[in-house]
C-alpha positions as CSV (number, residue, x, y, z in Angstrom):
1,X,0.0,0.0,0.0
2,X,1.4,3.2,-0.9
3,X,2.1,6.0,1.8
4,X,-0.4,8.5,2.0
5,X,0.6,12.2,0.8
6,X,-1.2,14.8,3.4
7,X,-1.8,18.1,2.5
8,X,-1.6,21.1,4.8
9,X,-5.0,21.5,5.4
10,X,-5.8,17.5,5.8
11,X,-2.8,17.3,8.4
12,X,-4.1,21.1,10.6
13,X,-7.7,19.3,9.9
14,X,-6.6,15.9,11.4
15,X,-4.8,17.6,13.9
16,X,-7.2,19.3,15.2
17,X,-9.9,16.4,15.0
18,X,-7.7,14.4,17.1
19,X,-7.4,12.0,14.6
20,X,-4.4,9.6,15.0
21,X,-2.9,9.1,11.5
22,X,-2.8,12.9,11.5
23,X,-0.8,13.6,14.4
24,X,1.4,10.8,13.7
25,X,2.6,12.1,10.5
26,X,2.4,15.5,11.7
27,X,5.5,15.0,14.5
28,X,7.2,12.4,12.0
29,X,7.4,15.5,9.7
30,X,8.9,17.7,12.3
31,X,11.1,15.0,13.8
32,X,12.7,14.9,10.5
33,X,12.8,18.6,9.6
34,X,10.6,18.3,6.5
35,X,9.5,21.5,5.0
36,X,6.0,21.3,5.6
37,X,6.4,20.9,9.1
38,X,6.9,24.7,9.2
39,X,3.6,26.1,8.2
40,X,2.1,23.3,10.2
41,X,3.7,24.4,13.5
42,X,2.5,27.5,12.4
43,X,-1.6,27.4,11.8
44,X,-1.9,25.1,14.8
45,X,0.4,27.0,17.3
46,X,-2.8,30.0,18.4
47,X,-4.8,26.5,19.4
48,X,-2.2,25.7,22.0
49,X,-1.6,26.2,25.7
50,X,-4.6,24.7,26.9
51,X,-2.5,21.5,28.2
52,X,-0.5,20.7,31.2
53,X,2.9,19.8,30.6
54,X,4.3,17.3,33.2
55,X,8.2,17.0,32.6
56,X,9.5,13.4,34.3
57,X,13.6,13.2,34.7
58,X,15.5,11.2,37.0
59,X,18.6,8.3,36.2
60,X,17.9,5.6,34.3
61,X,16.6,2.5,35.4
62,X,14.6,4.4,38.0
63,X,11.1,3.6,36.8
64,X,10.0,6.8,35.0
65,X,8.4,4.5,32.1
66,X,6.4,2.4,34.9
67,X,5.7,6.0,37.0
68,X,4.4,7.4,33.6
69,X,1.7,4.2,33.0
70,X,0.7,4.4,36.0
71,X,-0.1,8.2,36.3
72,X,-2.1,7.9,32.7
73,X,-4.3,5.4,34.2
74,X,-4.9,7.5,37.3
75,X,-5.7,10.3,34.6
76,X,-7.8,8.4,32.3
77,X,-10.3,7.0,34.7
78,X,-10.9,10.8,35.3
79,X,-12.2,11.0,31.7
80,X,-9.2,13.3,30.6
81,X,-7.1,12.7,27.3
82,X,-2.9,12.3,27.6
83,X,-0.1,12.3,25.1
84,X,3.3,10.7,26.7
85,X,6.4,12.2,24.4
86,X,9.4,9.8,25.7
87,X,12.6,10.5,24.8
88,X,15.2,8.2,24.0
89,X,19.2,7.6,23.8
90,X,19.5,7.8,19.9
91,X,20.2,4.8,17.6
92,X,24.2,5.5,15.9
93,X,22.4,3.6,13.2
94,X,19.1,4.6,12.7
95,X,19.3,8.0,14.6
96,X,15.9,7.4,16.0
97,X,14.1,6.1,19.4
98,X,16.1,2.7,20.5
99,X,14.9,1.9,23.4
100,X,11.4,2.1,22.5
101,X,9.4,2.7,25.7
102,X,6.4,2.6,24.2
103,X,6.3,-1.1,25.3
104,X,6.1,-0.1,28.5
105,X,3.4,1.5,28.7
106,X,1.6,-0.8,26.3
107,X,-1.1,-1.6,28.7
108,X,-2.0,2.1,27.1
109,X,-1.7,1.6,23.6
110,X,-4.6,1.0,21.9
111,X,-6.8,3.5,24.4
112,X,-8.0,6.0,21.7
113,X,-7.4,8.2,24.3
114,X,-3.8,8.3,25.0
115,X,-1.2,8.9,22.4
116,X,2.4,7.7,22.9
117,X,5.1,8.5,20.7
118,X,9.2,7.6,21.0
119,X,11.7,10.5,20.0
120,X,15.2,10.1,19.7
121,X,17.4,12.6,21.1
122,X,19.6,12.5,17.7
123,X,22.7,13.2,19.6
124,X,21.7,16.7,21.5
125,X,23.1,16.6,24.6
126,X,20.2,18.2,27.0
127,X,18.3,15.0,27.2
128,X,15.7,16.4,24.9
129,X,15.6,16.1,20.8
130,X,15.2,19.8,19.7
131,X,11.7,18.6,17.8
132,X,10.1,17.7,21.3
133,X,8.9,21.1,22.2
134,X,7.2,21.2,18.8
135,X,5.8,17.2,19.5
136,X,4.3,18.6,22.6
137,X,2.6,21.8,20.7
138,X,0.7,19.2,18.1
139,X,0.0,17.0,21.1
140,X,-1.7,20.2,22.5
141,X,-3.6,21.4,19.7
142,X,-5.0,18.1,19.1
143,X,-6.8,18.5,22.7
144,X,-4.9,16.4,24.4
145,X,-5.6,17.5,28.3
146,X,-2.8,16.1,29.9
147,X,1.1,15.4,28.1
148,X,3.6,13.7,29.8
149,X,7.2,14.4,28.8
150,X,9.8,11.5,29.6
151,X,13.8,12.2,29.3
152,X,16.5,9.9,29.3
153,X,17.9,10.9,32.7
154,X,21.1,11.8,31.1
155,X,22.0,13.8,34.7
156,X,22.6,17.3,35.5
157,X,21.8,17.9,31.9
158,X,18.5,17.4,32.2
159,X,17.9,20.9,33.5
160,X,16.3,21.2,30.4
161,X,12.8,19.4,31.1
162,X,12.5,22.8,32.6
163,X,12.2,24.9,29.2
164,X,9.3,22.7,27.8
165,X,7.0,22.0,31.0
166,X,4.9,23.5,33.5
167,X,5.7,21.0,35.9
168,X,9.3,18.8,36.8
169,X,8.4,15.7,38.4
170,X,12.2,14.2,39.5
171,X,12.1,10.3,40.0
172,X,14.6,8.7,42.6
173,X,14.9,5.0,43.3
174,X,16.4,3.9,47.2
175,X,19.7,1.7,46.6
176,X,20.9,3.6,43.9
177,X,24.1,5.2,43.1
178,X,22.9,7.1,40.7
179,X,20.1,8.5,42.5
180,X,22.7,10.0,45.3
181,X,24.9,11.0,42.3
182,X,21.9,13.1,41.1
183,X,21.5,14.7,44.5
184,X,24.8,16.0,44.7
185,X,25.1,16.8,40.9
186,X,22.7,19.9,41.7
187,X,19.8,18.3,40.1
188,X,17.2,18.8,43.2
189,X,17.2,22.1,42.0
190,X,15.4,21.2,38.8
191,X,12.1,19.6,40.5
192,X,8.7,20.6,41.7
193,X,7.8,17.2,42.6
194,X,10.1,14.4,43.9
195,X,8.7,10.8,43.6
196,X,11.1,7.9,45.5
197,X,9.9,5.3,43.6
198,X,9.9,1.6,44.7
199,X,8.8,1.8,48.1
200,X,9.0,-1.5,49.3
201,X,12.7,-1.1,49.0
202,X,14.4,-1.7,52.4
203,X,16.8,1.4,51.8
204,X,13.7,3.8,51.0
205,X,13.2,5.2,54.4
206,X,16.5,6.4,54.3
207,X,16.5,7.7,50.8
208,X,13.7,9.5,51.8
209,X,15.6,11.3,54.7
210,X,18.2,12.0,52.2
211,X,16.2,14.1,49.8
212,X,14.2,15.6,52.9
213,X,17.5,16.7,54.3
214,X,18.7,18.4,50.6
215,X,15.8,19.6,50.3
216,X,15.1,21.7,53.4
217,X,18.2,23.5,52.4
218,X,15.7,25.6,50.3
219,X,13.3,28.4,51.2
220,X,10.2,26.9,52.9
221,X,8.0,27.9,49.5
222,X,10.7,26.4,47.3
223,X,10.7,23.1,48.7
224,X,9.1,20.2,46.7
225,X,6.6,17.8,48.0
226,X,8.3,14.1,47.8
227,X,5.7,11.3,47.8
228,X,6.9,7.6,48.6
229,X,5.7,5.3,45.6
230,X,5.3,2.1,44.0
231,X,4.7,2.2,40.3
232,X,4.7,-1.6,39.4
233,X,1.4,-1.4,42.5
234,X,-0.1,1.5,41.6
235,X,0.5,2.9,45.7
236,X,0.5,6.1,46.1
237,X,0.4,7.2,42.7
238,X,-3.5,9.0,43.4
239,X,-1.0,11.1,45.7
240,X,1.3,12.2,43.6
241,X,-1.0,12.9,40.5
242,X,-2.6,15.1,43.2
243,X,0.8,16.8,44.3
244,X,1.4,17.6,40.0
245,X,-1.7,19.0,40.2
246,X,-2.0,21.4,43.2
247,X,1.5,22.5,41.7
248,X,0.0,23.5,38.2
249,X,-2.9,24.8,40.0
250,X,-0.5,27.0,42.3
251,X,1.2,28.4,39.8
252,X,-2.0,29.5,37.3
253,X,-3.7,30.7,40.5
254,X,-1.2,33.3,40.8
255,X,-0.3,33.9,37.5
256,X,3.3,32.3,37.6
257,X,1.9,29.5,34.9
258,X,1.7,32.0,32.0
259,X,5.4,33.7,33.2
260,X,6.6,30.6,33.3
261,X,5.9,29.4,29.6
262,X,6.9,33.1,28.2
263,X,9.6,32.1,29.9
264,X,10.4,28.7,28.3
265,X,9.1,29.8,25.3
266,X,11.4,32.4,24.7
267,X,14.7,30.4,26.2
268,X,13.3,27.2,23.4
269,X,13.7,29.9,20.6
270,X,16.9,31.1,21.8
271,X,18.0,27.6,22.2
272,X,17.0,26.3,18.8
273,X,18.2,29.4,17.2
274,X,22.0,29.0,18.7
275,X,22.0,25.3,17.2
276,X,20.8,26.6,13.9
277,X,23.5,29.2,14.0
278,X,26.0,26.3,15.0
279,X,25.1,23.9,11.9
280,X,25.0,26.7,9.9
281,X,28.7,27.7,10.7
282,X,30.0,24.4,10.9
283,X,28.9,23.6,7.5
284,X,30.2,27.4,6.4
285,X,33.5,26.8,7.6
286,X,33.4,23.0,6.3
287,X,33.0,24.4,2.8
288,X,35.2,27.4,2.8
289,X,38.7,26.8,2.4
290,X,39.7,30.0,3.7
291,X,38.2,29.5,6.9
292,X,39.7,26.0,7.3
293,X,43.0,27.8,7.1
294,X,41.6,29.8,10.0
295,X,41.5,27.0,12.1
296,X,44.2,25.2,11.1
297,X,46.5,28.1,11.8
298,X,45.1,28.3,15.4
299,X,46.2,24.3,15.5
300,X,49.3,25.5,14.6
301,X,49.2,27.8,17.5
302,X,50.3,30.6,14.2
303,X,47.2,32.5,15.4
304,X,45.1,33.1,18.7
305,X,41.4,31.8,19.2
306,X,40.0,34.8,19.5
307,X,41.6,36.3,16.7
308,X,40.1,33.2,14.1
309,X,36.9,34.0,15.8
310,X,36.2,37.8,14.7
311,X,37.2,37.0,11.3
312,X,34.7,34.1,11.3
313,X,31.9,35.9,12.5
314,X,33.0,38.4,9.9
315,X,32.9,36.5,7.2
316,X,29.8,33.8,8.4
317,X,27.3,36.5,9.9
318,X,28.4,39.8,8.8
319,X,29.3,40.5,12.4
320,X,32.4,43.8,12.4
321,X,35.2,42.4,14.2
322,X,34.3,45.6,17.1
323,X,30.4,43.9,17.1
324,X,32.0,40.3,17.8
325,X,34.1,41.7,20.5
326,X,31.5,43.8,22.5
327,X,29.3,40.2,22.3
């Protein structure tokens, strides 16, 4: 059977409508930077805004994936709609979603009313794939109430859940290395919700103590609620779905929700404009045999850093050597 070819106004149609197929095609075409992905973005981006964004980061191996599931089914029985958008380490082959955690959360996968879709972070270091912000818009305008956004848990790196939600929920597991590696990497400050996952464990308790103890290092309003849970059960998750939302609710009461996406929205553009800028002089430079010089003077220690950089930023961007130097 031959692929379908959408038009614009079938794919902002089926958007809108909800309808699967639609939205499917619609993030494939901005995962891969298709053309037509920019006008899309475009007519459906008035028609969002009306979701809440849950960010969930933590190390791997944590149960995020499980956390997630269970959370959906906690927001499903409450007649809402949810898109998860997880985030994977990239294939070196493929360059798309490897680990494919989709599967679990298949006990979801045929509900009409969740949509789940893999991304891979094609080798962007931040833990999420540039395209995700704009996977999160289309999961928005097709009236999805609820998105969940998973991240690898690459570390302190994952600050930047931040930029794309209106709510960090950081997931710990008791007996972990990594989990006390994340404590003292500066991550705590990222959260506005801590789940210790796996409950039962016999070191819980204590983890618990730990992330009470880092965390009351904070201002009294700054300090995240942290809710013991047990994904693979179910415990406890009515509680933290709860927590999430009195969050949300706190921040749109007094007006912080809108500051905070003007806020993210603004850093996204300024984030996805420096890597444009980056390709765009890596591939000048790659093609311009003066410029290669350039560097490989610098290699030869024949000419200072700096110096190669003004005359790049000349030459690339138009930017006077005085200009580059003020910057």
């Amino acid at each position: 059977m031959a692929r379908r070819e959408w038009t614009l106004e079938q794919l902002t149609g089926g958007v809108r409508e909800g309808d699967r197929r639609a939205l499917a095609r619609a993030i494939s075409l901005v995962e891969n930077g298709d053309p037509l992905a920019y006008p899309l973005v475009r007519e459906l981006y008035p028609e969002t805004g009306r979701a809440a964004v849950v960010g969930v980061t933590g190390p791997p191996g944590v149960g995020k994936s499980s956390l997630i599931g269970a959370l959906v089914e906690h927001v499903r029985a409450s007649g809402r709609s949810v898109g998860v958008v997880s985030v994977d380490p990239s294939s070196p082959f493929s360059r798309g979603a490897l680990l494919g955690d989709r599967i679990r959360l298949s006990d979801h996968f045929l509900d009409p009313g969740v949509y789940i879709r893999s991304m891979g972070t094609r080798g962007h270091l931040g833990g999420l794939a540039e395209t995700t912000l704009q996977a999160v818009l289309l999961l928005d305008a097709s009236g999805k109430d609820v998105i969940f956004v998973e991240t690898v848990g690459a570390g302190q790196s994952e600050v930047e859940v931040t930029g794309i939600a209106d709510t960090v929920l950081l997931v710990l597991m008791p007996g972990s290395g990594d989990s006390v590696q994340a404590l003292k990497a500066g991550i705590m400050e990222i959260p506005d919700v801590i789940a210790v996952n796996k409950m039962d464990h016999p070191a819980a308790k204590t983890m618990l103590n730990e992330v009470r103890s880092i965390v009351g290092l904070a201002e009294p309003e700054q300090r995240p609620p942290i809710v013991l849970t047990e994904a693979m059960r179910g415990e406890n998750v009515d509680e933290l779905l709860a927590a999430l939302e009195e969050h949300r609710a706190g921040l749109a009461a007094d007006g912080r929700l809108e500051e905070r996406r003007r806020r993210n929205l603004a850093r996204e553009v300024f984030a996805v404009a420096s890597s444009r800028a980056k390709s765009h002089l890596e591939a000048a430079v790659a093609d311009d045999p003066e410029l290669r010089r350039l560097l490989e003077a610098v290699e030869r220690r024949e000419l200072d850093p700096l110096t190669a950089v003004r005359e790049i930023m000349e030459k690339v961007f138009k930017v006077r050597a005085d200009d580059a130097d003020a910057r």
